[in-house]
N, C-alpha and C positions, 0 to 999 in steps of 0.2 A: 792474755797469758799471765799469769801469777809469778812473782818472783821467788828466790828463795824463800823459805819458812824458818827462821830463827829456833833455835832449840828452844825447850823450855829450861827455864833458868829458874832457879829458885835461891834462896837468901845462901842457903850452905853451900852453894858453888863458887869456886874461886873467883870464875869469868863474870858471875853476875855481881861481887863486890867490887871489882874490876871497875865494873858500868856503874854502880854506885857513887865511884870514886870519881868517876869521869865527867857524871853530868854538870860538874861547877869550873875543871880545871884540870890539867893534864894529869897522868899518873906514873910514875917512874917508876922503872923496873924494882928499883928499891922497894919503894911503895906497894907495887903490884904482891911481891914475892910474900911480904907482912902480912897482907888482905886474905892470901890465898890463906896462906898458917892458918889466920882467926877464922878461916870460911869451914875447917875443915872439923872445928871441935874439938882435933884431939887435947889432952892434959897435958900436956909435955912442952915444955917453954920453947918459947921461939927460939932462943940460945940453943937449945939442948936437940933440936930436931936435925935427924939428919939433912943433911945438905944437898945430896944426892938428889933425894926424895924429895924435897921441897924445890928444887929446882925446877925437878922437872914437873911438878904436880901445876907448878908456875907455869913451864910452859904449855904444856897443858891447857891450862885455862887460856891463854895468851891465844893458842893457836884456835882455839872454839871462836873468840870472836876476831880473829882476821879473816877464819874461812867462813865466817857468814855474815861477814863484811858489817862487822858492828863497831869493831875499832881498826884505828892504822898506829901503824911503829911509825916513827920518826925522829927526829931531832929537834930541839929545840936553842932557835934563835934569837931572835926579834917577833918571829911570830913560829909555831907548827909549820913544821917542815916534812910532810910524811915522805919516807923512802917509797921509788918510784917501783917497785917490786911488788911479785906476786904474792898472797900468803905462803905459799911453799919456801917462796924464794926470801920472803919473809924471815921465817922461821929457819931457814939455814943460816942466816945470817946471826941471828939469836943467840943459834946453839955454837955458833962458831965465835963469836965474841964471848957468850958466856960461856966457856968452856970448863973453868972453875968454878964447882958450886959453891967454894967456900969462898970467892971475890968477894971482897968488900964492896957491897955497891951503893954508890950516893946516888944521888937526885941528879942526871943528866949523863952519868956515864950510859956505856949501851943504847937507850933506846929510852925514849916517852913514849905514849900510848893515847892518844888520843879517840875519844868515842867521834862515833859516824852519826848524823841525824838518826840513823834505826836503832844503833846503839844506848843514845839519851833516851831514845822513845821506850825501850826495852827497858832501862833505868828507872825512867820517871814510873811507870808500870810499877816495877817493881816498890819503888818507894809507896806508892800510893797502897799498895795491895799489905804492906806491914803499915798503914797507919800512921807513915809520918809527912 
Protein backbone atom coordinates (compact mmCIF):
# COMPACT_ATOMS: atom_id res chain seq x y z
CA UNK A 1 0.00 0.00 0.00
CA UNK A 2 1.50 3.51 -1.04
CA UNK A 3 1.48 6.33 1.27
CA UNK A 4 0.55 9.69 0.73
CA UNK A 5 1.68 11.55 -2.63
CA UNK A 6 3.20 14.95 -1.79
CA UNK A 7 2.07 17.82 -4.08
CA UNK A 8 3.98 18.99 -6.58
CA UNK A 9 5.97 21.82 -5.46
CA UNK A 10 7.80 23.98 -7.51
CA UNK A 11 10.46 27.16 -6.71
CA UNK A 12 7.33 29.79 -6.75
CA UNK A 13 5.48 28.08 -3.94
CA UNK A 14 5.75 29.44 -0.50
CA UNK A 15 5.82 25.71 1.06
CA UNK A 16 8.52 24.64 -1.30
CA UNK A 17 10.89 27.63 -0.12
CA UNK A 18 9.78 26.63 3.20
CA UNK A 19 11.56 23.12 2.56
CA UNK A 20 14.25 24.97 1.00
CA UNK A 21 14.87 26.66 4.16
CA UNK A 22 14.58 23.70 6.12
CA UNK A 23 17.00 21.30 4.66
CA UNK A 24 20.13 22.93 6.85
CA UNK A 25 18.05 24.40 10.01
CA UNK A 26 14.84 25.21 11.50
CA UNK A 27 12.68 28.01 9.94
CA UNK A 28 10.68 30.52 12.00
CA UNK A 29 7.50 31.79 11.44
CA UNK A 30 9.35 35.05 10.73
CA UNK A 31 11.35 33.39 8.30
CA UNK A 32 8.67 31.42 6.89
CA UNK A 33 6.15 34.49 6.30
CA UNK A 34 9.59 36.51 4.27
CA UNK A 35 10.08 33.27 1.96
CA UNK A 36 6.54 33.01 1.08
CA UNK A 37 6.61 37.23 0.10
CA UNK A 38 9.89 36.31 -2.25
CA UNK A 39 7.97 32.89 -3.46
CA UNK A 40 5.21 34.77 -4.79
CA UNK A 41 7.00 37.38 -7.32
CA UNK A 42 4.82 40.22 -6.72
CA UNK A 43 6.62 44.00 -6.94
CA UNK A 44 5.54 45.44 -4.04
CA UNK A 45 8.01 45.52 -0.93
CA UNK A 46 7.77 43.28 1.69
CA UNK A 47 6.97 46.42 3.93
CA UNK A 48 4.30 47.65 1.77
CA UNK A 49 2.31 44.14 1.45
CA UNK A 50 -0.69 43.75 2.96
CA UNK A 51 -0.62 41.88 6.08
CA UNK A 52 -3.74 40.21 5.95
CA UNK A 53 -2.88 38.54 2.79
CA UNK A 54 0.68 37.59 3.47
CA UNK A 55 -0.36 36.03 6.48
CA UNK A 56 -2.38 33.96 5.39
CA UNK A 57 -0.81 33.16 2.02
CA UNK A 58 1.91 32.04 4.95
CA UNK A 59 -0.36 29.86 6.40
CA UNK A 60 -1.31 28.56 3.63
CA UNK A 61 1.90 27.19 2.59
CA UNK A 62 2.51 26.15 6.31
CA UNK A 63 -0.49 24.04 6.24
CA UNK A 64 0.49 22.18 2.49
CA UNK A 65 3.39 20.73 4.26
CA UNK A 66 1.83 19.65 7.82
CA UNK A 67 -1.01 17.96 6.00
CA UNK A 68 1.44 16.01 3.97
CA UNK A 69 3.45 15.60 6.59
CA UNK A 70 6.67 17.31 5.21
CA UNK A 71 7.13 19.61 8.07
CA UNK A 72 6.21 19.86 11.96
CA UNK A 73 5.42 23.19 14.06
CA UNK A 74 7.11 23.14 17.20
CA UNK A 75 9.24 24.88 19.68
CA UNK A 76 12.41 25.41 20.01
CA UNK A 77 14.72 24.44 23.09
CA UNK A 78 17.86 22.62 23.42
CA UNK A 79 16.84 20.72 20.69
CA UNK A 80 13.12 20.60 18.17
CA UNK A 81 10.41 20.13 20.29
CA UNK A 82 7.53 19.38 17.69
CA UNK A 83 3.80 20.14 19.11
CA UNK A 84 2.13 16.88 19.82
CA UNK A 85 -0.95 17.87 17.52
CA UNK A 86 -2.69 17.03 14.43
CA UNK A 87 -2.12 19.37 11.20
CA UNK A 88 -5.63 20.67 11.79
CA UNK A 89 -5.09 20.98 15.22
CA UNK A 90 -1.76 22.40 14.15
CA UNK A 91 -2.98 25.02 12.32
CA UNK A 92 -5.60 26.36 14.92
CA UNK A 93 -3.16 26.89 16.99
CA UNK A 94 -1.22 29.13 14.45
CA UNK A 95 -4.18 31.12 13.50
CA UNK A 96 -4.86 31.52 17.17
CA UNK A 97 -1.50 32.68 18.25
CA UNK A 98 -1.04 34.63 15.14
CA UNK A 99 -4.00 36.30 15.22
CA UNK A 100 -2.53 39.75 14.30
CA UNK A 101 -1.08 39.86 10.94
CA UNK A 102 0.62 42.90 11.50
CA UNK A 103 2.69 41.02 14.98
CA UNK A 104 6.00 41.65 14.98
CA UNK A 105 7.49 38.34 14.72
CA UNK A 106 11.18 37.31 15.54
CA UNK A 107 12.83 34.08 15.31
CA UNK A 108 11.04 31.83 18.19
CA UNK A 109 7.93 33.63 18.97
CA UNK A 110 4.94 31.28 17.80
CA UNK A 111 6.29 28.36 16.22
CA UNK A 112 9.67 26.85 14.20
CA UNK A 113 8.91 24.60 11.57
CA UNK A 114 10.94 21.86 11.13
CA UNK A 115 11.28 19.64 7.73
CA UNK A 116 10.16 15.72 8.07
CA UNK A 117 12.86 13.26 6.34
CA UNK A 118 10.09 13.44 3.07
CA UNK A 119 10.30 17.01 3.50
CA UNK A 120 14.32 17.46 3.03
CA UNK A 121 13.93 14.73 0.41
CA UNK A 122 11.08 17.06 -1.33
CA UNK A 123 13.94 19.91 -0.79
CA UNK A 124 17.01 18.35 -1.84
CA UNK A 125 14.71 17.47 -5.25
CA UNK A 126 13.95 20.52 -5.43
CA UNK A 127 17.50 22.05 -5.13
CA UNK A 128 18.99 19.67 -7.36
CA UNK A 129 16.27 20.20 -10.18
CA UNK A 130 17.27 24.36 -10.29
CA UNK A 131 21.00 23.41 -10.36
CA UNK A 132 22.32 24.14 -7.20
Amino acid sequence: MEGPHPPTLTEQDGAAQILLRGIDDWVSLAEARFVVHLADGTDVPYRDRDPVTLREATLDAIAILLDNDLARAGALGEEFEPWNLAPDDAMSRLRREWWDPEKDLVPGNICWLENTPAGTEVGLALEAARGT
